[in-house]
ROMAR-373694 format. One line per field, with one value per residue (C-alpha): residue number from 1; x, y, z; residue in three letters. Coordinates in nm, 2 decimals, padded with zeros to 4 digits. Example, Ala and Ser with C-alpha at 12.3 -4.5 7.8 and 13.67 -1.06 7.14 Angstrom:
ROMAR-373694
i	(1, 2)
px	(01.23, 01.37)
py	(-00.45, -00.11)
pz	(00.78, 00.71)
aa	(ALA, SER)
//
This chain:
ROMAR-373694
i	(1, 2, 3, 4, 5, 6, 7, 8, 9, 10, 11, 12, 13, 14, 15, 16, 17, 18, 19, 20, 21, 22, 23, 24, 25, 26, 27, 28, 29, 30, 31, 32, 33, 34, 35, 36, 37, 38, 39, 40, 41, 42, 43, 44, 45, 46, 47, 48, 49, 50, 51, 52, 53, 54, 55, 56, 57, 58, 59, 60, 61, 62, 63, 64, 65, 66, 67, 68, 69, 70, 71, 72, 73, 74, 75, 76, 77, 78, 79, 80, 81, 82, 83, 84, 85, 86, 87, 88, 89, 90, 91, 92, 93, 94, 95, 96, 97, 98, 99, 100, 101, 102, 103, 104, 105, 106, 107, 108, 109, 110, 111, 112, 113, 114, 115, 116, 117, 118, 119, 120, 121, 122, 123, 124, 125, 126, 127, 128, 129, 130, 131, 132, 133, 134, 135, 136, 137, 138, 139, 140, 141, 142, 143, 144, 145, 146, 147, 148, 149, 150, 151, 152, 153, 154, 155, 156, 157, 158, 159, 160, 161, 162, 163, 164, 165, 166, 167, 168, 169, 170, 171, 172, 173, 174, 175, 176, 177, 178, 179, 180, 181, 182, 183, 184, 185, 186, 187, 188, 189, 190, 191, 192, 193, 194, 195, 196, 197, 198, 199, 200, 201, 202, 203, 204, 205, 206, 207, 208, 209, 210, 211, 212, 213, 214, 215, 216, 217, 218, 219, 220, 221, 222, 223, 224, 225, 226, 227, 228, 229, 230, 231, 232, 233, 234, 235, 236, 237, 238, 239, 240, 241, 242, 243, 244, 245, 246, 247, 248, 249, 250, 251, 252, 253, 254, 255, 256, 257, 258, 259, 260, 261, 262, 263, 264, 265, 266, 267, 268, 269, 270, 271, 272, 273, 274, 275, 276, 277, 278, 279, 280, 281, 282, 283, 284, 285, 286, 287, 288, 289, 290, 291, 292, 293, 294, 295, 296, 297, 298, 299, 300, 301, 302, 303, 304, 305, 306, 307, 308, 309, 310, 311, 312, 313, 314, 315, 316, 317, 318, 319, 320, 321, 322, 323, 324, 325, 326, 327, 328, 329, 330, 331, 332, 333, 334, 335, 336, 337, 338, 339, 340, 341, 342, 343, 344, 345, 346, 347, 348, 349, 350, 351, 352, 353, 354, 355, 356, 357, 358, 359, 360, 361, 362, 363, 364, 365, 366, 367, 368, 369, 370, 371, 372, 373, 374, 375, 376, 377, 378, 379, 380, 381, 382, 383, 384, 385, 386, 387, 388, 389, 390, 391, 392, 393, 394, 395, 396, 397, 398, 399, 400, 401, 402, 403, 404, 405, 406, 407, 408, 409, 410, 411, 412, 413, 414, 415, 416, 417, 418, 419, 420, 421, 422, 423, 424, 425, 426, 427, 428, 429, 430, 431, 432, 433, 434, 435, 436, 437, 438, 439, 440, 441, 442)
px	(-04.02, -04.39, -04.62, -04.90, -05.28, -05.43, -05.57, -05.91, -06.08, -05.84, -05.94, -05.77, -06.08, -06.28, -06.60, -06.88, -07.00, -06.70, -06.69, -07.02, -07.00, -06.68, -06.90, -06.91, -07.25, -07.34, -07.22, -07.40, -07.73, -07.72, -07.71, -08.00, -08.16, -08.09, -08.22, -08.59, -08.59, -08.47, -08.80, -09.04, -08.99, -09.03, -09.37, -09.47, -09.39, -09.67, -09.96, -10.19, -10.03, -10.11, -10.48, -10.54, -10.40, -10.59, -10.91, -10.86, -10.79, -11.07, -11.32, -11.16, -11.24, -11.58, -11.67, -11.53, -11.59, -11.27, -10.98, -10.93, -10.55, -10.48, -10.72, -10.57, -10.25, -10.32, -10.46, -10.19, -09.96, -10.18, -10.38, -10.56, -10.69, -11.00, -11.32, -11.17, -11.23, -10.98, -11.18, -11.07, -10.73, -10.75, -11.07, -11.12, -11.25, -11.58, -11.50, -11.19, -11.29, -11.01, -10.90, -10.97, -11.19, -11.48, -11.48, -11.62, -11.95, -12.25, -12.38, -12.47, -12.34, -12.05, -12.26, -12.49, -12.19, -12.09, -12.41, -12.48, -12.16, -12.21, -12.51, -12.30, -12.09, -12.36, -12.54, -12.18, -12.21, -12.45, -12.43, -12.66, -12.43, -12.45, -12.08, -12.04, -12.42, -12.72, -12.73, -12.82, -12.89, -12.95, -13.10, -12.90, -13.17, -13.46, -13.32, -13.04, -13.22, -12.83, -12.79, -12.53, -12.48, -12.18, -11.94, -12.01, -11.70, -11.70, -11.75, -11.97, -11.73, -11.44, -11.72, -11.64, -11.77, -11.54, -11.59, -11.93, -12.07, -12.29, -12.53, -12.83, -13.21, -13.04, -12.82, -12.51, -12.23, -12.23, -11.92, -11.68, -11.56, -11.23, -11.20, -11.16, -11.53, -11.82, -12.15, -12.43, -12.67, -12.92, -12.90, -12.96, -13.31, -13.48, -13.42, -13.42, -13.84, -13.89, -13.68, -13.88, -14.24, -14.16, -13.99, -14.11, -13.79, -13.47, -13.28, -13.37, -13.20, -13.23, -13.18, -13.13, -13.08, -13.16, -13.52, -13.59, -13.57, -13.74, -14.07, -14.09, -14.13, -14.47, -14.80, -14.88, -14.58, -14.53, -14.75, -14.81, -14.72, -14.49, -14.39, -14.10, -14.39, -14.62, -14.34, -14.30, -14.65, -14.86, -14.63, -14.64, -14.57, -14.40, -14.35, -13.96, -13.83, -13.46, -13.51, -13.57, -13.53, -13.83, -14.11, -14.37, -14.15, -14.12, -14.45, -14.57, -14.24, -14.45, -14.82, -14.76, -14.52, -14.80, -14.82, -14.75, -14.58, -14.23, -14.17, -14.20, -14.13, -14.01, -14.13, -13.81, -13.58, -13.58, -13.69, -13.66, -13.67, -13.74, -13.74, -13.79, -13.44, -13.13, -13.20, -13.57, -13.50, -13.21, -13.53, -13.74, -13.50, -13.38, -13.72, -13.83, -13.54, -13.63, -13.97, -13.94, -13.66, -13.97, -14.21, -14.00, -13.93, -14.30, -14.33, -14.31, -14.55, -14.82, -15.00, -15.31, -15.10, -14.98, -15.25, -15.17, -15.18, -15.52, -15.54, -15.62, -15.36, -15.12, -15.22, -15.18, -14.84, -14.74, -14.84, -14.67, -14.38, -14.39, -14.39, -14.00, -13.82, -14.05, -14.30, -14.08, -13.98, -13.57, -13.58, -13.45, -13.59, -13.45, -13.75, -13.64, -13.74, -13.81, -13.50, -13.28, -13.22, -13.14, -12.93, -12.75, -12.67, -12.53, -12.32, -12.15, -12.10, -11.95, -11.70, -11.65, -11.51, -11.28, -11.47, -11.45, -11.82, -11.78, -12.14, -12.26, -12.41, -12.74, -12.75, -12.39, -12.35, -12.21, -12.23, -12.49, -12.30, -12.39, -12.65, -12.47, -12.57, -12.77, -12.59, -12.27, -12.10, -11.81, -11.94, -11.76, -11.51, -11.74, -11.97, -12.20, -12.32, -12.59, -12.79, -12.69, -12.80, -13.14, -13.11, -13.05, -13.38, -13.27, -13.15, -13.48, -13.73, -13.93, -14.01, -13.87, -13.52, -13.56, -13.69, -13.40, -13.19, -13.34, -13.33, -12.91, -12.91, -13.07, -12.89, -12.53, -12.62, -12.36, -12.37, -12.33, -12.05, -12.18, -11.90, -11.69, -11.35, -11.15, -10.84, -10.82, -11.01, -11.19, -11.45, -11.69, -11.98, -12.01, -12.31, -12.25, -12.01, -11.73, -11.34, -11.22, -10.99, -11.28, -11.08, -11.28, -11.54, -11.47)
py	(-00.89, -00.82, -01.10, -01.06, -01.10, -01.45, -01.45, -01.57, -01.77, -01.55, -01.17, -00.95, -00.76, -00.91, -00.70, -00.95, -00.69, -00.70, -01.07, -01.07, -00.77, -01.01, -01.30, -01.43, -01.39, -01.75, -01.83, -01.48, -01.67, -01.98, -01.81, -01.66, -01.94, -02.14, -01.84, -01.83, -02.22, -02.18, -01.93, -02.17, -02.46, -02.24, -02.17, -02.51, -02.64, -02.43, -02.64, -02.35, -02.23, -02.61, -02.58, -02.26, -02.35, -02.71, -02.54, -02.27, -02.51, -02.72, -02.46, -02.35, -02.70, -02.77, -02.43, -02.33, -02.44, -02.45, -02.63, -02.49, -02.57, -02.39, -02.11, -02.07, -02.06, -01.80, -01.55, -01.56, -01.52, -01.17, -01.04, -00.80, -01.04, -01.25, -01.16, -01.05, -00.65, -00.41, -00.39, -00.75, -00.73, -00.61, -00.71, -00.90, -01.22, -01.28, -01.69, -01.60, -01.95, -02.25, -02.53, -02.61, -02.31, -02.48, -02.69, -02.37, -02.33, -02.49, -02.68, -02.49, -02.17, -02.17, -02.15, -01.91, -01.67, -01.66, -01.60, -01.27, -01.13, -01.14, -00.97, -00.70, -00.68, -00.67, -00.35, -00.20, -00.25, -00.12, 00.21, 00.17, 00.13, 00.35, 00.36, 00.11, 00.19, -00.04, -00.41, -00.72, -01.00, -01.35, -01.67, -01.93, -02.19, -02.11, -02.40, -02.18, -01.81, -01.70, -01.39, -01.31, -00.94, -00.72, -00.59, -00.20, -00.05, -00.26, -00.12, -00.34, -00.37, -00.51, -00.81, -01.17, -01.49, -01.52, -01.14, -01.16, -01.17, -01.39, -01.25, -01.39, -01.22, -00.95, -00.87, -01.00, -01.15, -01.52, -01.58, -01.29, -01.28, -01.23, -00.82, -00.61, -00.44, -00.57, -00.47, -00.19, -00.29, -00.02, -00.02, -00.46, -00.40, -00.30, -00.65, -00.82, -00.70, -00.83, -01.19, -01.23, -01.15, -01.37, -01.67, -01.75, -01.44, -01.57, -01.25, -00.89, -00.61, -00.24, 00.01, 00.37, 00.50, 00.88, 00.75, 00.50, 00.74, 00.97, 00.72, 00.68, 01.03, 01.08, 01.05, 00.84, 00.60, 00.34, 00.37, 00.07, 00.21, -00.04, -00.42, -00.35, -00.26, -00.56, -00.79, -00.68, -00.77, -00.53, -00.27, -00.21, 00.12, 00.23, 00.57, 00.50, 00.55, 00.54, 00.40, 00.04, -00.11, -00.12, -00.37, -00.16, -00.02, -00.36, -00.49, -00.17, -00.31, -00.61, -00.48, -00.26, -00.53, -00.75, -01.15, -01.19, -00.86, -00.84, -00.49, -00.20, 00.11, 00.34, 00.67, 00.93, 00.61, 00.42, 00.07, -00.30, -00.61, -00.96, -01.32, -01.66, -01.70, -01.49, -01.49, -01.40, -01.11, -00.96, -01.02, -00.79, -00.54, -00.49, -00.43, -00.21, 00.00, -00.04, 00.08, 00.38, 00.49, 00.46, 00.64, 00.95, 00.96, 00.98, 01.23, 01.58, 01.47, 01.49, 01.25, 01.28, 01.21, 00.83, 00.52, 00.28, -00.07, -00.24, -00.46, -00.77, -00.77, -00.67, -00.98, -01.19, -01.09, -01.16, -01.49, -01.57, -01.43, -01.65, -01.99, -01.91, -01.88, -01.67, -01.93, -02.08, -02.40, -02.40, -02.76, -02.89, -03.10, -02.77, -02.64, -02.26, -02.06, -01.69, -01.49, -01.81, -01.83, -01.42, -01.49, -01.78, -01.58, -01.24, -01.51, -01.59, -01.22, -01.22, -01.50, -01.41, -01.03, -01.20, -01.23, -01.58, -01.63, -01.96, -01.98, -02.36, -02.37, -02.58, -02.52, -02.48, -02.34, -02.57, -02.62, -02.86, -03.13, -03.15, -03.46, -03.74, -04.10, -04.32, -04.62, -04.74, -04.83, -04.65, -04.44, -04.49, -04.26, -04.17, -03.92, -04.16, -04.27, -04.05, -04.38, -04.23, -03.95, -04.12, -04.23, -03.92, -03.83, -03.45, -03.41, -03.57, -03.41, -03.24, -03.48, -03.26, -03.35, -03.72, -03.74, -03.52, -03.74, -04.02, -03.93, -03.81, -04.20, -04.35, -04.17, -04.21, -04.59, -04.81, -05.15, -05.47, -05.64, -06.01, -06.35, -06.06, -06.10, -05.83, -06.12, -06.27, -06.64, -06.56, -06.69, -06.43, -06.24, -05.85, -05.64, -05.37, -05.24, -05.02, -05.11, -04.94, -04.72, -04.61, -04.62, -04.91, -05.16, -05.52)
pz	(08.81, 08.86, 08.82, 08.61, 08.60, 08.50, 08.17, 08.16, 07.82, 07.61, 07.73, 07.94, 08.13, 08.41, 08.29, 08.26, 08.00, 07.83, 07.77, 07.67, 07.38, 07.31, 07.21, 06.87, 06.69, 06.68, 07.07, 07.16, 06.98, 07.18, 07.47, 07.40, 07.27, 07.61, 07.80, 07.59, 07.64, 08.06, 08.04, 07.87, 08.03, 08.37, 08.28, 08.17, 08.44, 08.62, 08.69, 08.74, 08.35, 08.27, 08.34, 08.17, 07.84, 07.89, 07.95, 07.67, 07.43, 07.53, 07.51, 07.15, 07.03, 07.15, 07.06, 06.77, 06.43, 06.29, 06.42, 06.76, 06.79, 06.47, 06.55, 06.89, 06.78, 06.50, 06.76, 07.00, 06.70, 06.61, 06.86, 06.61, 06.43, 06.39, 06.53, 06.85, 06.88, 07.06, 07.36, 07.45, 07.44, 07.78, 07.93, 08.23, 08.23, 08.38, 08.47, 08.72, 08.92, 08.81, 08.95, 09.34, 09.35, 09.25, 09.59, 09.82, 09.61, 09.63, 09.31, 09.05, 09.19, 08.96, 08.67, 08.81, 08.91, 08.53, 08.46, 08.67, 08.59, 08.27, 08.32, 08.49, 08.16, 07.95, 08.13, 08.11, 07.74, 07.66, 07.87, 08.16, 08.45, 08.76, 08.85, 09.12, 09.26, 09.22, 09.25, 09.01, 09.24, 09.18, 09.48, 09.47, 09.59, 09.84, 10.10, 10.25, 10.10, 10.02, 09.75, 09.53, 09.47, 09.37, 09.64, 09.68, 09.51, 09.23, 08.83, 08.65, 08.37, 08.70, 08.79, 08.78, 08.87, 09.21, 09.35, 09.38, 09.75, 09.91, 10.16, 10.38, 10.40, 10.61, 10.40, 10.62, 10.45, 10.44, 10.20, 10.10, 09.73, 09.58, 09.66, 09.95, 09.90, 10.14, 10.03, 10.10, 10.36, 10.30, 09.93, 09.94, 10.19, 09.79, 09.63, 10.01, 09.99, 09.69, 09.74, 10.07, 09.96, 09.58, 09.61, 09.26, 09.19, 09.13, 08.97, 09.06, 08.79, 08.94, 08.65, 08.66, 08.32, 08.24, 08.03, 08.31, 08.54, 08.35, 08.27, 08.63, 08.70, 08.46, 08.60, 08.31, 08.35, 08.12, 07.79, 07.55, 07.23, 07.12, 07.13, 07.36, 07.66, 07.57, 07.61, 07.99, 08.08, 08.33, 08.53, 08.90, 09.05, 09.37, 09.56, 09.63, 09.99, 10.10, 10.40, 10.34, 10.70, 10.88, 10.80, 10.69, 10.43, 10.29, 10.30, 10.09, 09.84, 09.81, 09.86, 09.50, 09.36, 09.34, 09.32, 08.95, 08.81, 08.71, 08.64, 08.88, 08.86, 09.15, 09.13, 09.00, 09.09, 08.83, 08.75, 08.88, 08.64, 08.76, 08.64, 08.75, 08.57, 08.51, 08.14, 08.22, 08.44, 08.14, 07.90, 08.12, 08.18, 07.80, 07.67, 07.97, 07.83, 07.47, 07.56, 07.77, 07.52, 07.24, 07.47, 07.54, 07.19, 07.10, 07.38, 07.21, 06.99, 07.29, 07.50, 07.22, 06.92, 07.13, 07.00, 07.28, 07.20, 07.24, 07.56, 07.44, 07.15, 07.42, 07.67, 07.36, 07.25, 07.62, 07.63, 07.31, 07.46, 07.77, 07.56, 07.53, 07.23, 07.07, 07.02, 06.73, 06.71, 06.61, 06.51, 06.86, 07.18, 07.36, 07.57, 07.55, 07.87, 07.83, 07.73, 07.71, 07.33, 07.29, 07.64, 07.46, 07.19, 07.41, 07.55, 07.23, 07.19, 07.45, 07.42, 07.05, 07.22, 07.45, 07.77, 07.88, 07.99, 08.14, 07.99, 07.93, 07.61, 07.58, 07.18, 07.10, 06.77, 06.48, 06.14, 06.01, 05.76, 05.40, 05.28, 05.24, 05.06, 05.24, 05.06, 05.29, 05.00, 04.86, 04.51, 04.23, 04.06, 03.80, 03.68, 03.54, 03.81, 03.94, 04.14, 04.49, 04.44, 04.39, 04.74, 04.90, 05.04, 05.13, 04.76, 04.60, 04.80, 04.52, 04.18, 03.95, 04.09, 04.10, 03.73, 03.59, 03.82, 03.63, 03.32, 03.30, 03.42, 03.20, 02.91, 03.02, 03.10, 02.86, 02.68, 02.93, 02.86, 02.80, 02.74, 02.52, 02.39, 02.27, 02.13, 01.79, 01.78, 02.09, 01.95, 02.18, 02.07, 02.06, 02.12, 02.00, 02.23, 02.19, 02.30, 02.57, 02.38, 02.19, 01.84, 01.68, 01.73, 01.84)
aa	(UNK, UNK, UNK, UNK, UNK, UNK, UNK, UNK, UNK, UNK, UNK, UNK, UNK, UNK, UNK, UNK, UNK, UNK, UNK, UNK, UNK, UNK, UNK, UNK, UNK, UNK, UNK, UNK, UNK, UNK, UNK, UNK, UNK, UNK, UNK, UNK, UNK, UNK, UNK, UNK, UNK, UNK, UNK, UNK, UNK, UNK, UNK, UNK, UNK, UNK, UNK, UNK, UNK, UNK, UNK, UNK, UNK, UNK, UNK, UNK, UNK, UNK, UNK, UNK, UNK, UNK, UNK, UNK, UNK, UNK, UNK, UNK, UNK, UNK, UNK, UNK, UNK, UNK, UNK, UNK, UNK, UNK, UNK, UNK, UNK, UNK, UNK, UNK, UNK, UNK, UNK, UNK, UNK, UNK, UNK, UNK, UNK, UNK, UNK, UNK, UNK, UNK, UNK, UNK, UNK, UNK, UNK, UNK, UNK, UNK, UNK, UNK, UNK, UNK, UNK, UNK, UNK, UNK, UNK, UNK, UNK, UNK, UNK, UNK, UNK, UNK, UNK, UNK, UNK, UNK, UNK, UNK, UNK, UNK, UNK, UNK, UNK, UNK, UNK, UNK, UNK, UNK, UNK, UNK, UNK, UNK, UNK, UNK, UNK, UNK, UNK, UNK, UNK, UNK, UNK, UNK, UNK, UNK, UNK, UNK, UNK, UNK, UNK, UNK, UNK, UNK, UNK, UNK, UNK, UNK, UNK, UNK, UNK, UNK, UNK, UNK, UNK, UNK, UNK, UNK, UNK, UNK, UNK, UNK, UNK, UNK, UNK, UNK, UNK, UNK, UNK, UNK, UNK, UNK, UNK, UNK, UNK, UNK, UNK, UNK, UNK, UNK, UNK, UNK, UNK, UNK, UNK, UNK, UNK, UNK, UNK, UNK, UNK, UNK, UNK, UNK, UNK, UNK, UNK, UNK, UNK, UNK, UNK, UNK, UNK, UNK, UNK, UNK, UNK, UNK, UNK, UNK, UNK, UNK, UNK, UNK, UNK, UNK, UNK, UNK, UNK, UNK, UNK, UNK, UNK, UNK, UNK, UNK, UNK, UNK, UNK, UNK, UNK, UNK, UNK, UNK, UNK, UNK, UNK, UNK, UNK, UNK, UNK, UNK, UNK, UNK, UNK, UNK, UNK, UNK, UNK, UNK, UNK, UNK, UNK, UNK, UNK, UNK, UNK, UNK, UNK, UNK, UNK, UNK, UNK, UNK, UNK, UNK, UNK, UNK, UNK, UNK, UNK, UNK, UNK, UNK, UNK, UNK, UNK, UNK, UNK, UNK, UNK, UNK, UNK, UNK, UNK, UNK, UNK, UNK, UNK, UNK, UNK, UNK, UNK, UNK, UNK, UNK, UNK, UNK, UNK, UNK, UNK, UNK, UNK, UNK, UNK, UNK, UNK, UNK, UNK, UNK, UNK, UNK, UNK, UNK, UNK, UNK, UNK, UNK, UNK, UNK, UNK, UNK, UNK, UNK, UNK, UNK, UNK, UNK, UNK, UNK, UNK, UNK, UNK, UNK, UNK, UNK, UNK, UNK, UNK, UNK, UNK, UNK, UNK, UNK, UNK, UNK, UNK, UNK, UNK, UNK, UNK, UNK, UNK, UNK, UNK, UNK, UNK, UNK, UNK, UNK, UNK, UNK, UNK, UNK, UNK, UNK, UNK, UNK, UNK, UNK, UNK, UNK, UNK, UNK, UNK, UNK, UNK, UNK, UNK, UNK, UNK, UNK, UNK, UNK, UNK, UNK, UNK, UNK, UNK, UNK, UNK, UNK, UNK, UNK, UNK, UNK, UNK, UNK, UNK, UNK, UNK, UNK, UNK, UNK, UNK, UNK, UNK, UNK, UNK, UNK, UNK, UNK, UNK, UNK, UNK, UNK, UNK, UNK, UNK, UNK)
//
């Protein structure tokens, strides 16, 4: 007699896919079920997964102004939807630096970081990047004369706050970043000129799109034939070299640079943009664009057919520019530098596409509340009573208001109520008055 296999839970094959296609449809369920769960509670238990979701939802909230919970949970529920364009689905954010991170950086580097790689993204945006050539570079203070700068390799649209590079004077590295790219010496020697001969300079924006390029070229260089050029100020000009090493090259950087200029352009290279801030230095460089993109259009035309701006309307319109803000007072204490409020708001443009600036608001943007009474007191359920409204100084600003105000008052005011009863031998007095029910008199 031949003995036979074990039976094992009731089936006959040893497959484990054969006992699991055997499954009933609810045990198959649960199984699943404890799986999805096994996974979740994996990643929770991740304290770098911890912070993110901490410092997402934080931002959401003190950001947003809708519920940020809700709102976050809606767009990781559908990605398509919201504000959030396609582009940002898959974008890289520009504040990479969590947790620990923050301890190797000096302070306020952090913050400046976000900021110049977000400059980065925006000249990716909006078309004007070289590839992985040129350099935005920012001081970080004028004690230890350290620059942060893009590792050569880099696209603009791949920048973040931890990959940047920190270099000294000479362009040697003093702190590598988060990539395997070092930087480019020879190409650094341009904005190391200008650092070294301006310390008033904290950001330095080289630009070499086709019309920059093109402006630089013409004898006549930059015309004043629109706003755009005013806002700039006066325009230096240099006869570009690519050897930037020795010192007489720099010293001619600085020599045609000039004490107080902050555009300069280099002859068939192109143009640098500088600021006493990041956001000043984005401020020069986008209407140095906007300008020589007018001028070529007026080009064609002729030089004879161009009416430049007169000079002291043009002096003017700079100095208004140079109050900050425009020259408009936005109803806050904020003292605006230049650039900072249209910088602010790229910022939310970018956060609103998914980007992550890391940007630290100093107007955030919320929703002003409706007027409310000035009384502490509860109103009244009723429509008759109009009195805090009267209060309301927002509401009664003009007299027209207030006397209308007054006057529905006034009409809708009822009877007082004086020692009246409404009960047989009361032996009260009526005025007048109506009963409540409004079916008889008393």
């Amino acid at each position: 007699m031949t003995e036979t296999e074990p039976q094992k839970n009731g089936f006959h094959s040893d497959d484990e896919e054969d006992n699991k296609n055997q499954r009933p449809v609810n045990i198959e369920a649960d199984v699943h079920e404890m799986e999805r769960r096994k996974r979740v509670e994996t990643i929770m238990s991740s304290k770098i997964f911890r912070e993110e979701l901490e410092r997402v939802v934080g931002d959401r909230i003190r950001d947003s102004a809708e519920d940020g919970i809700s709102a976050l949970i809606k767009d990781a529920i559908k990605p398509g939807s919201g504000p959030v364009t396609s582009a940002s689905t898959a974008v890289i954010p520009i504040n990479d630096i969590r947790g620990l991170d923050n301890i190797i950086y000096a302070k306020g580097e952090k913050q400046l970081r976000c900021k110049l790689a977000a400059v980065y993204r925006l000249i990716h945006l909006q078309g004007w990047a070289p590839g992985i050539n040129n350099h935005v570079t920012a001081r970080i203070s004028q004690d230890t004369e350290h620059f942060l700068l893009n590792p050569y390799g880099l696209q603009y649209n791949e920048m973040t706050a931890s990959s940047l590079v920190k270099v000294n004077m000479q362009g040697e590295v003093v702190e590598e970043g988060t990539t395997n790219f070092s930087v480019n010496k020879e190409s650094f020697a341009l904005q190391s000129a200008i650092h070294a001969s301006r310390p008033d300079i904290k950001c330095i924006i080289h630009l070499r799109s086709q019309n920059a390029v093109a402006v630089s070229a013409m004898k006549c260089g930059l015309i004043p034939v629109c706003q755009e050029a005013c806002l700039i100020g006066d325009c230096s000009y240099h006869t570009y070299r690519p050897d930037m090493n020795s010192q007489a090259a720099k010293d001619e950087v600085a020599k045609d640079l000039g004490p107080s200029n902050k555009v300069m352009f280099l002859r068939n290279h192109g143009v640098v943009c500088c600021g006493r801030t990041v956001e000043e230095a984005w401020y020069m460089a986008y209407h140095t664009v906007l300008a020589v993109d007018t001028q070529l259009k007026m080009m064609p035309y002729g030089l004879d057919n161009l009416v430049p701006i007169d000079e002291s309307v043009r002096a003017s319109v700079y100095e208004l520019a140079q109050t900050g803000g425009g020259g408009v007072n936005h109803g806050t204490t904020k003292e605006w530098g230049v650039g900072e409020l249209e910088f602010e708001a790229l910022m939310r443009k970018l956060d609103n596409m998914g980007y992550r600036s890391g940007y630290q608001y100093a107007e955030p943007l919320v929703r002003k509340d409706p007027p409310r009474q000035v009384s502490d007191v509860e109103v009244p359920p009723t429509v008759s009573n109009l009195s805090y409204l009267l209060e309301d100084d927002e509401l009664c600003k003009d007299g027209g208001l207030r006397t209308l105000l007054t006057q529905l008052l006034r009409s809708n005011k009822k009877s007082s109520w004086v020692n009246n009863s409404h009960g047989t031998g009361g032996g009260g007095n009526c005025h007048g008055c109506c009963c409540i029910d409004g079916r008889k008199p008393c």
